[in-house]
MIDOMI-340150 format. One line per 10 residues: number of its first residue (from 1); their letters; for each residue x, y, z of C-alpha. Coordinates in Angstrom, 1 decimal. Example, Ala and Ser with C-alpha at 12.3 -4.5 7.8 and 13.67 -1.06 7.14 Angstrom:
<pts>
1	AS	12.3/-4.5/7.8 ~ 13.7/-1.1/7.1
</pts>
This chain:
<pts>
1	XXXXXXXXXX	9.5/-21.9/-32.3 ~ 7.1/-22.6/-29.1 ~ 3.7/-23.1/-30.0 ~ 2.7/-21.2/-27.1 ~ 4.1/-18.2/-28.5 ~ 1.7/-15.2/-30.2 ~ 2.7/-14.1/-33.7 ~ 3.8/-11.0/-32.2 ~ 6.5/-12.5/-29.8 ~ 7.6/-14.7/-32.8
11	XXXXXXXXXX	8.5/-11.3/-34.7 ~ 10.4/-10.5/-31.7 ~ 11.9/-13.5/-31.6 ~ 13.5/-12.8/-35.1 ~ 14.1/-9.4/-34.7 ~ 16.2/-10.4/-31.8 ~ 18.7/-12.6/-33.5 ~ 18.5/-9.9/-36.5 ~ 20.4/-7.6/-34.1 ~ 22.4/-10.2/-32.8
21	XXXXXXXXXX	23.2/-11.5/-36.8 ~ 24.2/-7.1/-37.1 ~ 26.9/-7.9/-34.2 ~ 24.8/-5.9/-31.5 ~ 24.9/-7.3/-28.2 ~ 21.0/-6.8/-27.3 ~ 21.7/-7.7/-23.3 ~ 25.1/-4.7/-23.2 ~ 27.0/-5.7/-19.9 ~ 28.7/-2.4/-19.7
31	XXXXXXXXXX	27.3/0.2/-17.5 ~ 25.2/3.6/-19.3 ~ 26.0/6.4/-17.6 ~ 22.9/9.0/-17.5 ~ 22.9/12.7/-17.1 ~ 19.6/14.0/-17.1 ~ 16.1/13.3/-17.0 ~ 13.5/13.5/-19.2 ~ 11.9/15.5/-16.9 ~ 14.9/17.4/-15.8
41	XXXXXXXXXX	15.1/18.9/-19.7 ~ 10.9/19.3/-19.9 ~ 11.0/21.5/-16.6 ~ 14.2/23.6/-17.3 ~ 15.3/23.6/-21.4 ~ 14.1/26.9/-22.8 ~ 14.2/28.3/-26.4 ~ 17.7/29.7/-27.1 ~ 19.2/28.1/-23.9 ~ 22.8/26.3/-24.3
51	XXXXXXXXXX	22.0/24.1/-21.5 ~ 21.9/20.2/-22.5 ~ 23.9/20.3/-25.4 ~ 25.7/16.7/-24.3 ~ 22.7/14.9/-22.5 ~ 23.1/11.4/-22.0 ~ 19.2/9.8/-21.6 ~ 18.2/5.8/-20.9 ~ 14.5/4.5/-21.4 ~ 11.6/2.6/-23.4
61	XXXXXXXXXX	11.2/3.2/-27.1 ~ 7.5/3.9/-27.0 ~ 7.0/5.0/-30.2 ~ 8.4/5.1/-34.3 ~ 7.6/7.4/-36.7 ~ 9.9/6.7/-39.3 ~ 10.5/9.4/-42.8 ~ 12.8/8.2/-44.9 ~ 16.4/8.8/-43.5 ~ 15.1/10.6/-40.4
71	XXXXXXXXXX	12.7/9.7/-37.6 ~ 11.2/10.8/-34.9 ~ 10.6/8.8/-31.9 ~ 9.7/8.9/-27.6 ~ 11.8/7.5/-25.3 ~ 9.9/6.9/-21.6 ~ 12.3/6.8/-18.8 ~ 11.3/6.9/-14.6 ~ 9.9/10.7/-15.0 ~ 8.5/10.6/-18.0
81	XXXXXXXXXX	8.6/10.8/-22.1 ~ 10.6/12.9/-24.5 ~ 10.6/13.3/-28.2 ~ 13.6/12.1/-30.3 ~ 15.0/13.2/-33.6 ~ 17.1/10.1/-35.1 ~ 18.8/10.8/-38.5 ~ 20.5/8.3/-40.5 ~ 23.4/10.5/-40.9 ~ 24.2/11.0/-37.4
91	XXXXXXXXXX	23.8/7.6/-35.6 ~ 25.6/5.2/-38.5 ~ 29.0/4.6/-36.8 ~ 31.3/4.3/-40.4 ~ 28.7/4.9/-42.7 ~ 26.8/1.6/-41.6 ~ 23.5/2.6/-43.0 ~ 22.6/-0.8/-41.7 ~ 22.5/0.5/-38.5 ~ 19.9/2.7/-39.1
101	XXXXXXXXXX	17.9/1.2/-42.2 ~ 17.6/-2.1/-40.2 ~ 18.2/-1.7/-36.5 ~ 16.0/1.4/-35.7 ~ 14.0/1.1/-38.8 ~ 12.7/-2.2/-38.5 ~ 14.8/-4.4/-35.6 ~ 13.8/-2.2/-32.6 ~ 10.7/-3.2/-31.4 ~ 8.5/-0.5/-29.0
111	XXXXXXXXXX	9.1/-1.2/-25.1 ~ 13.1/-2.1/-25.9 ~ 15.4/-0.5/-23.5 ~ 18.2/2.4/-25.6 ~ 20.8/4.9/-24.7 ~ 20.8/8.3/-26.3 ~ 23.5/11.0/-26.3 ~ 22.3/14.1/-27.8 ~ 21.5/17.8/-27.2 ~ 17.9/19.5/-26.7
121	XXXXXXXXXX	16.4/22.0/-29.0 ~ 13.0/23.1/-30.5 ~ 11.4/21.9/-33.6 ~ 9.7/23.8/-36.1 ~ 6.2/23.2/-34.3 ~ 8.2/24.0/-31.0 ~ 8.4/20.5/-29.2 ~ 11.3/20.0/-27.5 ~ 12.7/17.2/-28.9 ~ 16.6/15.5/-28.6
131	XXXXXXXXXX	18.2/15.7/-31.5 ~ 20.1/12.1/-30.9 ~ 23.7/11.8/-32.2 ~ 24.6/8.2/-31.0 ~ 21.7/5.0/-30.0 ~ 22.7/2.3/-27.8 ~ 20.8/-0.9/-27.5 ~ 20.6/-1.4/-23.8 ~ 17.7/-4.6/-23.6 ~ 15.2/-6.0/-26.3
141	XXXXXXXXXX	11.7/-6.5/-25.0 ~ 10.5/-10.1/-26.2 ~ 6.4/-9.1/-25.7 ~ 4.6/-6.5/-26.9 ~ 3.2/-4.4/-24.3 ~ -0.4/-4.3/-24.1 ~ -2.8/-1.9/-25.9 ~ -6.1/-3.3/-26.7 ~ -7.5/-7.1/-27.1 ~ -10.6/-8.1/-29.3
151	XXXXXXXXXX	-13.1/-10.4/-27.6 ~ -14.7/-13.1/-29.1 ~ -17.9/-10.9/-30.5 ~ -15.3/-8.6/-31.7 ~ -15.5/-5.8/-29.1 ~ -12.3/-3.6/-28.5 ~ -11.5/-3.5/-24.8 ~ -8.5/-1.6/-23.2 ~ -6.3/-3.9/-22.0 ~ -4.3/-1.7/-20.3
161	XXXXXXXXXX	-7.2/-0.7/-17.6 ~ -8.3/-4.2/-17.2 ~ -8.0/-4.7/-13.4 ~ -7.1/-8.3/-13.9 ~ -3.6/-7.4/-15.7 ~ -2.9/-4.4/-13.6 ~ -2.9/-6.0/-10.6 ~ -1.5/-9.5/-11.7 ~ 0.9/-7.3/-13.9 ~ 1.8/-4.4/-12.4
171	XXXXXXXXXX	5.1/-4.5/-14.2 ~ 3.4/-3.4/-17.3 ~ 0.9/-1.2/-15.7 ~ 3.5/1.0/-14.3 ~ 5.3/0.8/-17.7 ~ 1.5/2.0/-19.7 ~ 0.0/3.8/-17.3 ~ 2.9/6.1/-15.8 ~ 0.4/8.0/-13.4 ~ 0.2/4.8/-11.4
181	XXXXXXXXXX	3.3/5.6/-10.0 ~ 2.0/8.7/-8.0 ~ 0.4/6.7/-6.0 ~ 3.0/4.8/-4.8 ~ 5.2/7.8/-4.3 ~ 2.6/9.6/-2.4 ~ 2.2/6.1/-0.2 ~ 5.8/6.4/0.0 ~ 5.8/10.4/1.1 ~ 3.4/9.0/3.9
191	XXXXXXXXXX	5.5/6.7/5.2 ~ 8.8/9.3/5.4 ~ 6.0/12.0/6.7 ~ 5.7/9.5/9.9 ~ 8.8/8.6/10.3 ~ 9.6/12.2/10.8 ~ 7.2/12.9/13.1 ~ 8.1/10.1/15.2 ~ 11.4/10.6/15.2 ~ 11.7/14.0/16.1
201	XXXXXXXXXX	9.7/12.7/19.2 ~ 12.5/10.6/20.4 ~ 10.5/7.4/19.3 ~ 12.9/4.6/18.3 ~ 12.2/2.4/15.2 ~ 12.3/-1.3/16.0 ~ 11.9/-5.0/14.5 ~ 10.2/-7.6/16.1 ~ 9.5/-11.4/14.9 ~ 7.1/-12.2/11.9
211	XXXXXXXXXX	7.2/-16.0/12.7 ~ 5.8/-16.2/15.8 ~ 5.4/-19.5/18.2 ~ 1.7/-17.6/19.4 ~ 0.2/-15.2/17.4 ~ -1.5/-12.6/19.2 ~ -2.9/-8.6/19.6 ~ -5.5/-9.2/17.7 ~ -8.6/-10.8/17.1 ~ -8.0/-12.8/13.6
221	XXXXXXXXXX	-7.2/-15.8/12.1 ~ -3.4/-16.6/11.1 ~ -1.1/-18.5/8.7 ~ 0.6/-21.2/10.2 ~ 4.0/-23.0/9.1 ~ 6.6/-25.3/10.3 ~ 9.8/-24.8/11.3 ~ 11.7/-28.2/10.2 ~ 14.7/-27.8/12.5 ~ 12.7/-27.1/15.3
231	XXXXXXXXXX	10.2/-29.4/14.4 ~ 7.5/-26.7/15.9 ~ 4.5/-25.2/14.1 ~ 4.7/-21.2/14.2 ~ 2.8/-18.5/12.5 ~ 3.0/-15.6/10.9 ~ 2.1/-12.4/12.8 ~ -1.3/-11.1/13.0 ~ -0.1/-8.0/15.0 ~ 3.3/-7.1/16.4
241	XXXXXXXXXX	1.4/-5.3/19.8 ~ 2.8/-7.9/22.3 ~ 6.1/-7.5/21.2 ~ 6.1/-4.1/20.9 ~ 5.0/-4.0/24.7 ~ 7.5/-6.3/25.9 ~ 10.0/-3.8/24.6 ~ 8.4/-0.7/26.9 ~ 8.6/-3.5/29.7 ~ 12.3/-3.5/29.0
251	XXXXXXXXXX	12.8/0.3/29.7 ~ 12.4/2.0/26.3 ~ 9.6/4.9/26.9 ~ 8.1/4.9/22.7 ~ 8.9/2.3/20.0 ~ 7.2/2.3/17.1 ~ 7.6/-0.1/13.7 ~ 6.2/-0.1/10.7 ~ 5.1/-4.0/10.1 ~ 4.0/-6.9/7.7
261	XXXXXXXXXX	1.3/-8.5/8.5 ~ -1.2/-11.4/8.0 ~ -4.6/-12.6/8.5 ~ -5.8/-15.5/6.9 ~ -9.3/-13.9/6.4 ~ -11.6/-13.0/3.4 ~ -10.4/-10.5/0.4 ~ -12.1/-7.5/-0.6 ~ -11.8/-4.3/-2.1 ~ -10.6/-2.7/1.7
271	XXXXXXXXXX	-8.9/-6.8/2.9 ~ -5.5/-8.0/1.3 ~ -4.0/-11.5/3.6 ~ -0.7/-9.5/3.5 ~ -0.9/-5.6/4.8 ~ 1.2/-3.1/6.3 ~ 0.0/-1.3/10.0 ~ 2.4/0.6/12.1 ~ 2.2/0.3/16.0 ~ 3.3/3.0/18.3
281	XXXXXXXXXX	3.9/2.9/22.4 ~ 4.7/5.4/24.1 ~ 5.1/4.4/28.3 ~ 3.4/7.1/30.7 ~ 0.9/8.0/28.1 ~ -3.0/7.5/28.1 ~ -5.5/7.0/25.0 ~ -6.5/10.6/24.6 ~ -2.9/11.4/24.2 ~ -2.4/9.4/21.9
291	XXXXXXXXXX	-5.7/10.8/19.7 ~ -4.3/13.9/20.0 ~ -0.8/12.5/18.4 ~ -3.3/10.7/15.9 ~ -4.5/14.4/15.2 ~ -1.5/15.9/14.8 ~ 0.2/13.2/13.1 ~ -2.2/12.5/9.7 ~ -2.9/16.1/9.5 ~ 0.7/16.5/9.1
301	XXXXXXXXXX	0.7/13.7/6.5 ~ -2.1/15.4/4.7 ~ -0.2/18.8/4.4 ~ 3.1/16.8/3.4 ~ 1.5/14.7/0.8 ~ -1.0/17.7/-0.8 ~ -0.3/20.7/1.0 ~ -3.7/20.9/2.3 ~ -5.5/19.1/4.7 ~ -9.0/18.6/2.7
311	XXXXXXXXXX	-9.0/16.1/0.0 ~ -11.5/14.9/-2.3 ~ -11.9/11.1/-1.8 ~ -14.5/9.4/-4.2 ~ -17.9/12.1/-3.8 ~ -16.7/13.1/-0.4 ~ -14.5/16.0/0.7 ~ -12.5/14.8/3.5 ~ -10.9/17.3/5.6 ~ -8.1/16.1/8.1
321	XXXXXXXXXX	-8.2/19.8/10.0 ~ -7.7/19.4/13.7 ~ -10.1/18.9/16.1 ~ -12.0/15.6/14.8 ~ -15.3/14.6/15.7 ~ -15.8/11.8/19.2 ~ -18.4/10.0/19.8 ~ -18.5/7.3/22.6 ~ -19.3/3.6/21.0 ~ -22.6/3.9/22.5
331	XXXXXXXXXX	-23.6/7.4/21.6 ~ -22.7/6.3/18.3 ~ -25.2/3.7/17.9 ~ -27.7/5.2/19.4 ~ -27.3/8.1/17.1 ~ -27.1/6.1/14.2 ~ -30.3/3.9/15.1 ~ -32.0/5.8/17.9 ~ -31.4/2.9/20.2 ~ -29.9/2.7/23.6
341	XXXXXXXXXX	-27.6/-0.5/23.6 ~ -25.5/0.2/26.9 ~ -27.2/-1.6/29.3 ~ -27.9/-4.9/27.2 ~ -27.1/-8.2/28.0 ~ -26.5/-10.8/25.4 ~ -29.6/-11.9/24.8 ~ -31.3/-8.1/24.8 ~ -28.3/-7.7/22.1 ~ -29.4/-10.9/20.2
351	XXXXXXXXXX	-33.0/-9.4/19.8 ~ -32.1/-5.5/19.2 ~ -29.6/-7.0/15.7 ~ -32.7/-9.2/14.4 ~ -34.7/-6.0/14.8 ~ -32.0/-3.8/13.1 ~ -31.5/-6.3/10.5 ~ -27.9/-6.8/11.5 ~ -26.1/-10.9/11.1 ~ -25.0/-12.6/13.8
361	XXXXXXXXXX	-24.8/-15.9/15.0 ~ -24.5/-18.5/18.5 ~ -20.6/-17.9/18.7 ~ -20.9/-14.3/18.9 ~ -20.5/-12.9/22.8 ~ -21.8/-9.6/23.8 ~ -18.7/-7.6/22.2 ~ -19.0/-9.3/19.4 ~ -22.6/-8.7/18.3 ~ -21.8/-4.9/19.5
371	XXXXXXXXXX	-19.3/-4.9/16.9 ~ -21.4/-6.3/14.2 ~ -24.5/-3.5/15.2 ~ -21.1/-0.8/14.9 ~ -20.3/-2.1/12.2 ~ -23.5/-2.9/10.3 ~ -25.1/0.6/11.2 ~ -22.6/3.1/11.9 ~ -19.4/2.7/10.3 ~ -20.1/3.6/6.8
381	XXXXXXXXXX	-21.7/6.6/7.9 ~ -18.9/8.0/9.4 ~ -17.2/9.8/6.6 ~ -15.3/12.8/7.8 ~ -12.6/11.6/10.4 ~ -14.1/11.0/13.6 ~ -13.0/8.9/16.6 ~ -15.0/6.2/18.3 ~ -14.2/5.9/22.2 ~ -15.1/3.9/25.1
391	XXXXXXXXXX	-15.5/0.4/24.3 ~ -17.2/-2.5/25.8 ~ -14.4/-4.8/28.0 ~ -16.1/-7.8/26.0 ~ -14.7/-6.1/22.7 ~ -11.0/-5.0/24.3 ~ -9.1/-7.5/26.1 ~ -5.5/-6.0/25.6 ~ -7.3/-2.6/26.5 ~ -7.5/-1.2/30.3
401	XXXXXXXXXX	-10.5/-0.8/32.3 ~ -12.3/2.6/31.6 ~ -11.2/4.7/34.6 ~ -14.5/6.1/35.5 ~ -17.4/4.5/33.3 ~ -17.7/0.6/34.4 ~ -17.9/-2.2/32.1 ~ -15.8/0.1/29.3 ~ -12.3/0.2/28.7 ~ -10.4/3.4/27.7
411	XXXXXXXXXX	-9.8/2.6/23.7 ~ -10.5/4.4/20.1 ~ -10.7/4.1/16.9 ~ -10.7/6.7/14.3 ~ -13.2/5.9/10.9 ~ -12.6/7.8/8.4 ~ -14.3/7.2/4.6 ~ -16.3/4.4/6.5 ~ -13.7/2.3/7.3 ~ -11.4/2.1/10.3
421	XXXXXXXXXX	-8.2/3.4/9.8 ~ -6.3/3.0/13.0 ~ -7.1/1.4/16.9 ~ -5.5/2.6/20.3 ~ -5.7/1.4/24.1 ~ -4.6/2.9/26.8 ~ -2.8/-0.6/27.4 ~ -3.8/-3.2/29.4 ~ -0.6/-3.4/32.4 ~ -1.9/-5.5/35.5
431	XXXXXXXXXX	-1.6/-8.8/34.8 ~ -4.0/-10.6/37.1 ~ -6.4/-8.7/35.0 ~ -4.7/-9.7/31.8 ~ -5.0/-13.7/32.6 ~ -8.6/-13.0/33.3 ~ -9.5/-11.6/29.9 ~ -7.4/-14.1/27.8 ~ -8.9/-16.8/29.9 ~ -13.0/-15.6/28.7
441	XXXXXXXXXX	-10.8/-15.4/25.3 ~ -10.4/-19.5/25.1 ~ -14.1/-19.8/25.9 ~ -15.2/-17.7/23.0 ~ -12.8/-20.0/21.1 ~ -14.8/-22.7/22.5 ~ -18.0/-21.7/20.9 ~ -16.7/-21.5/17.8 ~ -15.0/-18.1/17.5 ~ -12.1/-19.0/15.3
451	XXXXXXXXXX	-10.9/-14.9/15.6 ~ -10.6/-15.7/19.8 ~ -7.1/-14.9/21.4 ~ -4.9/-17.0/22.7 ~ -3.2/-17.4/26.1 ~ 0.6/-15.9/25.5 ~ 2.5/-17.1/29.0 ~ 5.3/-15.7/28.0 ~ 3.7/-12.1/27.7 ~ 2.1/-12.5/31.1
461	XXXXXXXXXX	5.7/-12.9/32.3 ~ 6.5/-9.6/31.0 ~ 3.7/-8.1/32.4 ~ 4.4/-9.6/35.8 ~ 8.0/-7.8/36.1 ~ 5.8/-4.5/35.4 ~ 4.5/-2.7/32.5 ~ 4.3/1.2/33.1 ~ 1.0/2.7/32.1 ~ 0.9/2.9/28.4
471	XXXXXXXXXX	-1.0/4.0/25.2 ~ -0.9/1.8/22.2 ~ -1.6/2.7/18.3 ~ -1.9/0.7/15.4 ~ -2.9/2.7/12.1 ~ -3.5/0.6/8.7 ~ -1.2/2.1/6.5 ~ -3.2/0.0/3.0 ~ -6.2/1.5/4.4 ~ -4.7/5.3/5.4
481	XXXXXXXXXX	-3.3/5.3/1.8 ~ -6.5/4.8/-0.2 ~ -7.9/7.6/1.6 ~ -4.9/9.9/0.9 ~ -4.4/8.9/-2.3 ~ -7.9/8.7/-3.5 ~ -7.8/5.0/-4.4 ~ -11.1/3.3/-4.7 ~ -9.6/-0.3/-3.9 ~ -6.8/-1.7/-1.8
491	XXXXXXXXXX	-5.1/-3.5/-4.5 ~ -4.3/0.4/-5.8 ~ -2.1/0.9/-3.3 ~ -0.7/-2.1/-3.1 ~ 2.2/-2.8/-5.9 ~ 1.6/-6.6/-5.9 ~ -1.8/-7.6/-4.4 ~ -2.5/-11.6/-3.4 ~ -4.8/-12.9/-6.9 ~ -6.2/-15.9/-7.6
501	XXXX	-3.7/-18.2/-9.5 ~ -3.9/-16.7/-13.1 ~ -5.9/-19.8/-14.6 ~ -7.8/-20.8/-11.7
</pts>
């Protein structure tokens, strides 16, 4: 036997060729047909009914309580557990006590996959319960599933709620901890509750390239990888925006798609390198359109997902009620720090962070060391949803030039819990004006700033056959979720989050 192996999965071990030595096939090929639910029978089985008299159930043994020539046991499956009543008596095909006395007494091991056919009724102490008349071994589980660990000083720890193993895990998380899997069921409601707005605007659905031979529409670092036949490096997608746009160039008036992406930045409890945004344009639109959609859209996703639009979230109440809360990027600092910041230069922007105590350093330009004051001494403040609009050019260069307030472009972004959950333009369509911007892009990548654009000819084609005047979205679904789910960390709401290698 493996030395590697813990006492417990050498027990398995054994047991596993004990049922194979009884001539049970412990890995069954042949299909097992279900009927019913364990939650089905919970919700609808009632005292005296002659409903679920033949029920045909599938899950986890997840626990034993064996008396003599009856037992009782629980079987787990997707909605939930059940109580079973096993008698010797009844599941012994031929009198094969063995079957009984050795398999389910002592051979079954909890977490191993069985059928059950059977019919519901109440015990004395009124639990409904299935009173099983044939088991089927459907897969042996080889390790025990986790319960508690004893340290080295002999403390008891639940292993179970050790972040470490959920995340790396999950597997077994979703197997212990069963309430996990509302999570991802509401994160999956919120993705069917967009979908259905969108489409019932006309919006079409598309894919566009993950390996990309530019990455772009966004200011972040990417992945790169090489393409053999090619013989070309490529990357993996920061943002799909540029692709997205040269669709509206091609005559479709609102695509929208719900996309992987990457950045190869730092991890945190609100960063994963591998997330999930969807990005909506819509052609003859402008960026208070679209926070209006934004509006109407999540406080649809709210009611779909809770039927209500105020939440708890952490200590806050967070109510997604139409009309949210604007401030300009300026009025917000200014209200958060009592300074004026809109006629700054650089260098007047320099001084004003040291005096606020905010980090920055020589590669940050003028929209960058706005950005780190926002960020530094506003965002986290922002707790009910509000939207941030009117931003510096320096900070926007796929955003258009504010129509009436110079040196702004027309752009939001709504914070909501402190973070941002989702960024719109009204887009960016002459492309003289375009070049410009991706041109002061390269010198900021110059100084240093590895997050700079890049200069995507091929986009600038696009825009030269003519882009009609557009509004842009991009909402971070990760980050959306946590909020509507009430999840304190991205790796919640995420069913297998980048880690560390396990013995690093």
């Amino acid at each position: 036997m493996s030395a590697h192996l813990s006492e417990q999965e050498i027990v398995r071990r054994e047991n596993l060729q004990k049922v194979i030595d009884l001539g049970i096939n412990p890995y069954p090929s042949e299909q097992y047909d279900v009927n019913v639910t364990a939650k089905e029978v919970r919700d609808n089985f009632s005292k005296g009914d002659e409903t679920y008299q033949e029920v045909v159930l599938a899950g986890r043994l997840m626990s034993r309580r064996v008396m003599g020539k009856a037992s009782f046991a629980e079987l787990q499956d997707s909605t939930g557990r059940i109580q079973l009543y096993v008698s010797r008596d009844d599941i012994c095909p031929e009198d094969n006590t063995d079957f009984y006395n050795k398999l389910f007494k002592k051979y079954l091991d909890l977490g191993d996959f069985i059928g059950v056919k059977g019919f519901a009724f109440f015990t004395q102490k009124e639990e409904l319960t299935i009173h099983v008349k044939e088991l089927t071994v459907l897969s042996k589980s080889l390790k025990p599933l986790p319960v508690t660990k004893t340290d080295a000083e002999g403390n008891v720890h639940d292993e179970v709620s050790d972040p470490e193993l959920r995340y790396r895990q999950r597997y077994v998380d979703l197997v212990v901890n069963p309430q996990v899997k509302d999570t991802f069921i509401k994160r999956t409601q919120m993705y069917t509750s967009m979908r259905e707005y969108l489409n019932a605007k006309g919006y079409l659905e598309v894919e566009t390239p993950i390996l990309q031979p530019l990455y772009g529409g966004a200011a972040a670092r990417p992945f790169t990888t090489h393409h053999n036949t090619l013989d070309m490096k490529l990357y993996l997608r920061i943002a799909n925006e540029l692709y997205l746009k040269r669709l509206i160039v091609g005559g479709f008036d609102g695509v929208y798609e719900f996309s992987k992406d990457f950045r190869n930045e730092g991890m945190s409890r609100f960063h994963n390198p591998e997330f999930t945004q969807i990005e909506l344009y819509v052609a003859y639109k402008d960026y208070e359109w679209m926070m209006n959609l934004v509006e109407e859209m999540v406080e649809k996703v709210a009611m779909d997902m809770h039927g209500t639009t105020e939440l708890q979230v952490g200590e806050n109440t967070i109510n997604f009620q139409r009309p949210w809360k604007r401030y300009t990027m300026y009025e917000a600092i200014e209200h958060f720090t009592g300074v004026d910041i809109s006629e700054m230069d650089e260098d007047a922007l320099r001084v004003t962070a040291k005096e606020l105590h905010v980090p920055v350093d020589k590669s940050m330009g003028r929209g960058k060391l706005i950005d780190e004051i926002f960020g530094e001494k506003c965002e986290g403040q922002l707790i009910q949803p509000t939207f941030i609009t009117d931003y510096p050019v320096e900070m926007s260069p796929l955003a258009k030039s504010h129509r009436s307030k110079p040196g702004l472009v027309e752009r939001f972004e709504a914070i909501c819990n402190g973070k941002e959950i989702c960024n719109s333009f009204s887009e960016l369509n002459d492309p003289i004006d375009q070049r410009e911007r991706f041109e002061e892009q390269l010198e900021l990548g110059k100084r240093g700033d590895d997050e700079a654009m890049v200069l995507d000819e091929d986009f600038l084609r696009a825009l030269e056959y003519g882009m009609p005047p557009t509004a842009g979205l991009g909402i971070g679904m990760d980050r959306l979720a946590m909020i509507l789910t009430n999840s304190d960390s991205i790796q919640d709401v995420l069913f297998f989050p980048q880690m560390k290698p396990e013995n690093s």
